[in-house]
N, C-alpha and C positions, 0 to 999 in steps of 0.2 A: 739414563734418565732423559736427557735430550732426546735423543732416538724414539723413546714412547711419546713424549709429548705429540713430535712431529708426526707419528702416526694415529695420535688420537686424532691432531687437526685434520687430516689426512680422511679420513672416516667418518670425519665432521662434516667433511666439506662434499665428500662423494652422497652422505646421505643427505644432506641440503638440495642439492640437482637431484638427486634424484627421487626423491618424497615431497621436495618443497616446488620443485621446478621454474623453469626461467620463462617469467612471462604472465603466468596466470593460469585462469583455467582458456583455452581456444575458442574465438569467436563460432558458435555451430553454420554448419550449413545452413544457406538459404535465410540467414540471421536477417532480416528488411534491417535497412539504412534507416539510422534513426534522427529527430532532429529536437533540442530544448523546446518542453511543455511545462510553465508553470499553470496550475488552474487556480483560483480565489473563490471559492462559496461562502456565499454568507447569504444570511434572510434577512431583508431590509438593510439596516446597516449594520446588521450583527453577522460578524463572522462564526463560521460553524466548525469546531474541533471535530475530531473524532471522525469524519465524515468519510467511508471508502469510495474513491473513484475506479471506474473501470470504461477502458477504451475497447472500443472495438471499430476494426476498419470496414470497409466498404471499397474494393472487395476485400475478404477478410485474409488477413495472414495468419496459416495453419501454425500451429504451434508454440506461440510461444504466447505471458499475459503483459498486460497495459496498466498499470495499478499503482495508485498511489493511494494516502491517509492526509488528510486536510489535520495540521498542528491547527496552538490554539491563534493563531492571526486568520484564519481558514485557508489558509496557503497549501497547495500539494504539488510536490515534482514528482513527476510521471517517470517510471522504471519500466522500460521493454525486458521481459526475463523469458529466457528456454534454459531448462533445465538450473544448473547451476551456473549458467552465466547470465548478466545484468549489466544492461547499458542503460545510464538515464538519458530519456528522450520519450517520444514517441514515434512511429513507423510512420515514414513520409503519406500523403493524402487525406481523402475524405476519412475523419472519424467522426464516429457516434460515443457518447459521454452517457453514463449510467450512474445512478447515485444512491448510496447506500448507509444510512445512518440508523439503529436502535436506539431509540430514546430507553434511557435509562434511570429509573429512582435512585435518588441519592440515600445512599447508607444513612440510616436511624442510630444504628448501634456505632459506637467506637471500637476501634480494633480491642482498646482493652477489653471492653465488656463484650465484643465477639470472643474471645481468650478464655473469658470465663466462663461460659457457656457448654456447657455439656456437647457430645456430637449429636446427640438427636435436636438437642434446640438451636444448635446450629444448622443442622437440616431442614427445621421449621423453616428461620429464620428467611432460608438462602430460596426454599420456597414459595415463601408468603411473598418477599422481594419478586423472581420470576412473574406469580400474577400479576400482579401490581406494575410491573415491566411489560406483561402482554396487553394490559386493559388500556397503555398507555394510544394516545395517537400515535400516527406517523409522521414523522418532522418531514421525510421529504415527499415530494406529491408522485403517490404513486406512478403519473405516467412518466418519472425521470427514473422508475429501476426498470424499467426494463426497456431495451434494445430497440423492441418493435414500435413501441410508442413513445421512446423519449426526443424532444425534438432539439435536443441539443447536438448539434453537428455543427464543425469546424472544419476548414482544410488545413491540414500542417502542411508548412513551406518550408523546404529543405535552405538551411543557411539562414534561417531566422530563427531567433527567441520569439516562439511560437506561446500565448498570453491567454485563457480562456478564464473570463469572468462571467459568475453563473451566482445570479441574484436568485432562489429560489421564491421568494413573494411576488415575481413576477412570472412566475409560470404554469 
């Protein structure tokens, strides 16, 4: 009985290294040196949930993305990812800052009466919502999604908590 035990741990322990492995997944090649990026958006003095950020450098670093979610204080920490690895930071230098939020209607129905709902009027439903989502405005000003027009640029300083606060009513 001793004897199996010690070969079960045994078996345990070889399939731990070598499925579970020591360390992580491996930093990739060519990974850019990263350094702490919190951003803050809000409009006016409302902060904005929900909101996707995306980094992009100047010059650009191939492969891997720059991307955080603003919680509800509008706060987002900035994740460098390639592949399955992820370092929070962003890649040392000039970045460009991109913003991306769907304004959304608020649920009419409650879950329970979504429940009770047939699948076709559930399909109305989840349709009539999407229009009503598309006729909405845009919360953020168009020229902050995209790259080429947005004029939010910062330089990350390697060895700093690197701070970017982005009031959209003033842009």
């Amino acid at each position: 009985m001793k004897i199996q035990i010690q070969k079960i741990i045994c078996v345990c322990l070889v399939l731990l290294f070598a499925f579970g492995g020591c360390g992580g997944v491996k930093t990739p090649d060519n990974f850019p040196e990263v350094a702490p990026l919190t951003v803050f958006v809000t409009d006016g003095e409302k902060p904005l949930e929900e909101v996707f950020v995306v980094i992009e450098m100047s010059p650009s670093v191939g492969g891997v993305s720059i991307t955080a979610k603003t919680d509800s204080s509008g706060k987002a920490i900035i994740k460098t990812s390639a592949g399955n690895y992820s370092k929070t930071g962003s890649p040392i230098g000039k970045a460009i800052m991109t913003l991306f939020k769907k304004p959304v209607v608020p649920d009419w129905k409650t879950p329970e009466e979504l429940g009770k709902m047939e699948m076709h009027e559930q399909a109305e439903y989840q349709n009539e919502k999407a229009i009503k989502n598309a006729a909405l405005p845009r919360i953020i000003p168009p020229n902050l999604t995209d790259p080429k027009t947005s004029t939010l640029t910062k330089e990350i300083i390697k060895g700093q908590q690197n701070e970017w606060k982005v009031n959209i009513a003033e842009k």
